[in-house]
N, C-alpha and C positions, 0 to 999 in steps of 0.2 A: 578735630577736623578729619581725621582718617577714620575714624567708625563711623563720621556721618556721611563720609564719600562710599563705605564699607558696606552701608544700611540702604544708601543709595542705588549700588551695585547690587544688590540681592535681591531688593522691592523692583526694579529694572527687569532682571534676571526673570523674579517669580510672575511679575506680568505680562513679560514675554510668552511664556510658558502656557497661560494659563488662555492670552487671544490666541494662541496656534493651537488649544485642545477643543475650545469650543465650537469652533464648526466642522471636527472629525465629532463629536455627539452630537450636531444637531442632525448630521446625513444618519447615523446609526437610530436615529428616532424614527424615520421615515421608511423603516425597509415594509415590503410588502411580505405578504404570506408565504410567496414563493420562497423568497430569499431567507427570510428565517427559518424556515423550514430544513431538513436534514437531508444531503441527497442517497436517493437509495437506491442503485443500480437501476434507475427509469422507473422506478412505481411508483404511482402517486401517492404519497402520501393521505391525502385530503381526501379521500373518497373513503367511506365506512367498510363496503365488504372487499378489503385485500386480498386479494388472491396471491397466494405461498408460489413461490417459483418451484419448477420443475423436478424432480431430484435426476432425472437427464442432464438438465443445466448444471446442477452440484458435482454430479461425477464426472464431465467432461474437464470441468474446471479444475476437479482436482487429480485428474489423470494433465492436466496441464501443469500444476506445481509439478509434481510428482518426477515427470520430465523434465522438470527445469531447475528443479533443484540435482538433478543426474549427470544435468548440462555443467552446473558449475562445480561438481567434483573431479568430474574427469576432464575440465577444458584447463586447467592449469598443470598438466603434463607434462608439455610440452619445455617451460620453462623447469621445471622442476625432474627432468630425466636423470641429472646426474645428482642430483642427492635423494632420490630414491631406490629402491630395492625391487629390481623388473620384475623376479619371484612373487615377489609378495601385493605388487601392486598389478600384475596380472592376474592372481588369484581371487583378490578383492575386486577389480574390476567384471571377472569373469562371473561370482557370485552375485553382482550389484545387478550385470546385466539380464542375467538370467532369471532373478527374481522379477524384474520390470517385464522380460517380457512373455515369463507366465503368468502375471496378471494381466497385461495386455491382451492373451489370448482366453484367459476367463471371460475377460470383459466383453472382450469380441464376442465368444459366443453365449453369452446370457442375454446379447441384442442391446448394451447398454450402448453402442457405440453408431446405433443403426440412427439416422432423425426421421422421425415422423413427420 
């Protein structure tokens, strides 16, 4: 009696299971081109001759990490003053900053920061 209440409960269980998966596949049969498609920062895909983005666009974006990962070294400071070392975490920050902004002034004047 208990393995056929047991057998019950699992056949129960497993066809639960199985009407609550069939109509999440039968919407995934139906997607259109667009949707299955990969998105790519606005290009079309679908179109044969792609045009490569900018490398203006490239260096802007990665003068944007660049700075933003600078943002999150030196933004936890604040909480962290008394178990650091002012000597040495002014020193490092003074190197950090100074590296960022003689490349910033490279960049500047190679005109990579100018938009056409």
């Amino acid at each position: 009696m208990i393995m056929t209440l047991f057998f019950i409960l699992v056949f129960t269980i497993i066809m639960m299971s199985v009407l609550m998966i069939i109509p999440v596949i039968n919407i995934h049969k139906k997607l259109d081109r667009e949707k299955s498609s990969p998105f790519e920062c606005g290009f079309d895909p679908f179109s044969k001759p792609r045009v490569s983005f900018s490398i203006h666009f490239f260096s802007v974006s990665l003068m944007f990490l660049i700075f933003d990962i600078e943002i999150t070294l030196v933004l936890p400071t604040p909480i962290l003053i008394k178990e650091i070392n002012m000597l040495n975490w002014l020193l490092s920050c003074f190197f950090l900053f100074s590296v960022l902004i003689l490349g910033l002034i490279m960049e500047w004047k190679q005109g990579s920061m100018n938009w056409m």
